[in-house]
C-alpha positions as CSV (number, residue, x, y, z in Angstrom):
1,X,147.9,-215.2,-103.4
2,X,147.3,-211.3,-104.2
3,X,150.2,-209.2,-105.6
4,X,150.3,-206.9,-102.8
5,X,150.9,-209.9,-100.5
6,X,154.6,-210.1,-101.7
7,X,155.2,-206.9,-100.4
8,X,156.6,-206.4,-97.3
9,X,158.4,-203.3,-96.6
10,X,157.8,-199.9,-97.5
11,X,159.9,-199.2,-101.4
12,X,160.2,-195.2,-99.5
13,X,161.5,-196.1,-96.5
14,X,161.9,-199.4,-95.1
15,X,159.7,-200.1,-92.8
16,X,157.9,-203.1,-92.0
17,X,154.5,-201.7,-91.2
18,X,153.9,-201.7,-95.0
19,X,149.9,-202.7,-94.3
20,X,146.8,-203.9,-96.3
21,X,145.3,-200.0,-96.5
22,X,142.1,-201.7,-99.1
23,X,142.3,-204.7,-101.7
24,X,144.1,-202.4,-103.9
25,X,146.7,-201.1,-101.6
26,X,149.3,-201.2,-99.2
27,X,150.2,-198.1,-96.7
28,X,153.2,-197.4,-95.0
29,X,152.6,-196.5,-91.3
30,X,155.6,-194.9,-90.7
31,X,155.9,-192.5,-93.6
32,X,152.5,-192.6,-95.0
33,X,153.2,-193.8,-98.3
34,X,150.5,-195.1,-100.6
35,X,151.4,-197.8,-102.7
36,X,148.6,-199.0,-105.7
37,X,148.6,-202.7,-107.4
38,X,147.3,-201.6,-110.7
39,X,147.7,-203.6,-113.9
40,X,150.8,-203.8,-116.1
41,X,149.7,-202.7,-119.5
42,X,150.3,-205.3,-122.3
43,X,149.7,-205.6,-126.3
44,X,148.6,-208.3,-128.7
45,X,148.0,-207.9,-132.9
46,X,145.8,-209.4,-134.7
47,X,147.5,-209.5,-138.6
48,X,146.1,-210.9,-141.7
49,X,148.1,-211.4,-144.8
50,X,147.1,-211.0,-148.2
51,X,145.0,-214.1,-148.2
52,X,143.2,-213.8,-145.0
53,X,145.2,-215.8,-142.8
54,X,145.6,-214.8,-139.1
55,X,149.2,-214.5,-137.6
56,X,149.8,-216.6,-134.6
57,X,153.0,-217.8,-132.8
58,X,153.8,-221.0,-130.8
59,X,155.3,-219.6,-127.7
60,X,159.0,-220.6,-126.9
61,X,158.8,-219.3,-123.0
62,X,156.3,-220.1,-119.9
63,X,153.9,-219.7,-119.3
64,X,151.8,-221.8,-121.9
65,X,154.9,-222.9,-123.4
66,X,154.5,-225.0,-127.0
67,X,150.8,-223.0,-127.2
68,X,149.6,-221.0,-129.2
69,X,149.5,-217.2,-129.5
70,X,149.2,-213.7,-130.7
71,X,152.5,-211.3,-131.3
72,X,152.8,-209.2,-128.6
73,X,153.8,-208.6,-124.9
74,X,154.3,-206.1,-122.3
75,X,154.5,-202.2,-123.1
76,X,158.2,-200.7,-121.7
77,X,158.1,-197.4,-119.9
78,X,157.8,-194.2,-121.8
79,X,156.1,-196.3,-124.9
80,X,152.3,-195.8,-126.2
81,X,150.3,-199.3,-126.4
82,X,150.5,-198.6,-130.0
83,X,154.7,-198.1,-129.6
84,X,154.6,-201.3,-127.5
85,X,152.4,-203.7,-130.1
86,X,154.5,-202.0,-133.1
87,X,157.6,-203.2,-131.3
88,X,156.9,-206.6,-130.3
89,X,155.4,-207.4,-133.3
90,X,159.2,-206.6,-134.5
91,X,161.3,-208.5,-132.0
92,X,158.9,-211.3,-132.2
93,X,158.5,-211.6,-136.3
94,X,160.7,-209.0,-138.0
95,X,157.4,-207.9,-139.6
96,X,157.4,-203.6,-139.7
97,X,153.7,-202.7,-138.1
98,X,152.9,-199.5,-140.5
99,X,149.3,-198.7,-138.7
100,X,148.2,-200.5,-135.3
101,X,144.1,-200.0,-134.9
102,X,143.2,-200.5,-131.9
103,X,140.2,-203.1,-131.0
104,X,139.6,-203.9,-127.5
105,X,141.0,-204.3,-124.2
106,X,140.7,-207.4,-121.6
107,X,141.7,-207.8,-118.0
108,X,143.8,-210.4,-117.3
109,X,146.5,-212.3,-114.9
110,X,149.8,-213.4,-116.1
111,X,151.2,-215.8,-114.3
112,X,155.5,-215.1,-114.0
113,X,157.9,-216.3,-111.6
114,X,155.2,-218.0,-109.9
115,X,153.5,-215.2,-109.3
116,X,150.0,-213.9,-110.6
117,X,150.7,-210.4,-112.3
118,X,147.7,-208.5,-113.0
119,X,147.4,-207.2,-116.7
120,X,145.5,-204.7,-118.8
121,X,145.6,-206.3,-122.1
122,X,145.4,-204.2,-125.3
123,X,144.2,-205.6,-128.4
124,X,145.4,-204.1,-132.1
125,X,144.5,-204.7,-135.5
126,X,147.7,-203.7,-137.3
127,X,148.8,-203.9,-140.9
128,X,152.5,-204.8,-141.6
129,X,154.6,-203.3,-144.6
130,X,156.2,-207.1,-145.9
131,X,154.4,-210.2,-144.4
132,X,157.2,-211.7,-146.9
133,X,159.7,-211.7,-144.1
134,X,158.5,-213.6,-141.5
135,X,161.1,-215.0,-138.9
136,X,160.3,-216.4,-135.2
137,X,162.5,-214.7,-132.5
138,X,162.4,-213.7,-128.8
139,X,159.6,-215.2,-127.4
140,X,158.1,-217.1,-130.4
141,X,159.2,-220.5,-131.0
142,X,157.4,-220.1,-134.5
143,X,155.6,-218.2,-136.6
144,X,153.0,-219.2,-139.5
145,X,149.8,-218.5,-140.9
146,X,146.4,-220.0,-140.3
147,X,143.2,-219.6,-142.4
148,X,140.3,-218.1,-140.3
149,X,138.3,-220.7,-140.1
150,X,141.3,-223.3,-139.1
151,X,141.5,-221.1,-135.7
152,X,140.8,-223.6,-132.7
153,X,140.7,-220.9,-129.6
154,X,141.5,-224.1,-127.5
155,X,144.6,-224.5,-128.6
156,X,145.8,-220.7,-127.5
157,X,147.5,-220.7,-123.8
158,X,146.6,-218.0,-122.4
159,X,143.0,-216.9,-121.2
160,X,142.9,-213.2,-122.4
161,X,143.8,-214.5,-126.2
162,X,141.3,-217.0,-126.3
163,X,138.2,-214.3,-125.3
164,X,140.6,-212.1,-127.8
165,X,140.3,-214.6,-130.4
166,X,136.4,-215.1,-129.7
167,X,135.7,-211.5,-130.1
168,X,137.9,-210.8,-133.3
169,X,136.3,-213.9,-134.8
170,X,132.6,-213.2,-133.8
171,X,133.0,-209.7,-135.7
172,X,134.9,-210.9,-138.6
């Protein structure tokens, strides 16, 4: 089902002949209003300790629940991607980010509350100040490091992090 498929009525005012105006719209025939489904911006970090290891959670929450994963998650209004991956990595580990460098982005779908939300996901090398205080919170079940060349992309849940994983990897 496409996003804009959920959307009935016009958010301005009301109406029900909220149409299909292209694949990427809906238009209100009433008031005219324009509405775009664009993608929700989201953040992952790529962090290597000391020894080399990678940073990866097991995710506490669906979707991909017991998986595998990066730190990071959806960008709040008013924050930079850099703000955003800075601040999950925090909820998520309790590690300080001190420099987020950004990599690459990938398109993806994220699939909550059954339904497919589109996704623009941001990718961030980022350097922590104290990889000694590691704790798993909010959405990570876990938190540990893995050597490099121990990384199995398969067992990652979500699409975007396994191409993620495959490029970091290819370049390291």
């Amino acid at each position: 089902m496409h996003p804009l498929e959920k959307f009935e009525y016009c958010p301005r005012c009301g109406s029900k002949h909220f149409d299909v105006n292209s694949e990427k719209s809906r238009q209100c025939e009433n008031c005219g209003f324009e509405y775009y489904m664009n993608p929700s911006a989201a953040t992952a970090a790529f962090i290597l300790n000391e020894r080399g290891e990678l940073l990866v959670e097991r995710r506490g929450k669906e979707p991909a629940k017991g998986t595998l994963d990066l730190p990071g998650g959806f960008t709040d209004l008013g924050e930079t991607a850099e703000e955003g991956v800075a601040r999950e990595v925090m909820e998520e580990t309790g590690l300080e980010v001190c420099s987020a460098e950004y990599l690459f982005s990938i398109p993806n779908v994220y699939r909550y509350s059954g339904m497919d939300i589109p996704t623009l996901d941001f990718f961030f090398r980022c350097e922590v100040k104290d990889c000694g205080v590691l704790r798993a919170a909010d959405d990570a079940a876990e938190c540990f490091w893995v050597p490099l060349k121990d990384i199995h992309t398969e067992q990652f849940g979500l699409r975007s992090i396994r191409q993620a994983l495959y490029n970091f990897l290819e370049r390291s």
